[in-house]
C-alpha positions in Angstrom: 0.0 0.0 0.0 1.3 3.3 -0.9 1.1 6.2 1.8 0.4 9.6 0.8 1.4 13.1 3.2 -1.6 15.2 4.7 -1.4 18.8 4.3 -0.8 18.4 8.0 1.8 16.0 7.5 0.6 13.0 8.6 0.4 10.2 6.1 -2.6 8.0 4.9 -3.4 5.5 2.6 -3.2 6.1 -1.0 -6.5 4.7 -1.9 -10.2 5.2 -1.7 -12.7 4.2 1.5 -13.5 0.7 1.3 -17.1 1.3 0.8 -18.0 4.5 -1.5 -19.9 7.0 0.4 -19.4 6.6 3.9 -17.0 9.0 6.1 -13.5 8.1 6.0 -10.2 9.8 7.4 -6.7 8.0 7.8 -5.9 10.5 9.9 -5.2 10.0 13.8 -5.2 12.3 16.3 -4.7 12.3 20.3 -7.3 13.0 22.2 -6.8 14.3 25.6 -9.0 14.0 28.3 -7.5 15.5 32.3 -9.2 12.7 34.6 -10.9 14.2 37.6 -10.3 12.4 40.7 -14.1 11.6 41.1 -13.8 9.6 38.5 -11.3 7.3 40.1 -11.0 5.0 42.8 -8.5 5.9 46.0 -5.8 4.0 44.2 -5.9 6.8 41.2 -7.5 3.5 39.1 -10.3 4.8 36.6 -13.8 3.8 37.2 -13.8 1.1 34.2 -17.5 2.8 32.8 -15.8 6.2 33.1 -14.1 4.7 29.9 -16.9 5.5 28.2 -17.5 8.9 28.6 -14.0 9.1 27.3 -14.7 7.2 24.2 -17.8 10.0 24.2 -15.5 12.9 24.1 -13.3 11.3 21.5 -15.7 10.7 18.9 -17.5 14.3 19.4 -14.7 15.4 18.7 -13.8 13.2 15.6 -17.1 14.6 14.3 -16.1 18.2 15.3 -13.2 17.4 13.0 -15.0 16.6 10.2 -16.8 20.0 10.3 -20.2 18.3 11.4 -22.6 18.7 14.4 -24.6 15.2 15.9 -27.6 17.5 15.2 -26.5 17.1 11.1 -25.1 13.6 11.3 -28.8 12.5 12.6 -31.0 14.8 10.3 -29.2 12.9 7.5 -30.4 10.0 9.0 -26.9 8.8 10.7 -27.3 7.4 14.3 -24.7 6.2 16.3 -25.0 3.7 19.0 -22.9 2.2 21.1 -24.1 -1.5 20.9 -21.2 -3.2 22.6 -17.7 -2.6 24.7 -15.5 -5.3 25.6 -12.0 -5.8 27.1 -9.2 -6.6 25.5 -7.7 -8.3 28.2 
């Protein structure tokens, strides 16, 4: 596969989305999230649902990336659930 550079400098595929149509970005960026220490246990361990919210963030602001609101993605239709979460442990 051949990698092409990003304005931004980052490098993606040189080739089209998989399936014509729907969103697609090669592009990876951090998020950063400061956890609060309500959201941990005494030992500084995060609440393991707290994950979630974080997940939350991170895709809003995938979205907020793209140039789109939720309020835009669902009038077109789009909704996003979250039908499972699982460990990879």
């Amino acid at each position: 596969m051949r990698l092409r550079q990003s304005p931004s400098g980052r490098f993606a595929p040189d080739r089209a989305p998989a399936l014509p149509g729907l969103c697609y970005t090669a592009d990876v960026a951090p998020y950063r999230h400061r956890v609060l220490y309500g959201d941990t246990d005494q030992m500084g361990v995060v609440y393991y649902a707290t994950y979630l919210r974080f997940f939350e963030g991170a895709r809003g602001e995938w979205i907020r990336a793209l140039g789109l609101t939720y309020a835009e993605i669902e009038e077109r239709g789009i909704y996003l659930p979250v039908l499972e979460v699982a460990s990879a442990t």
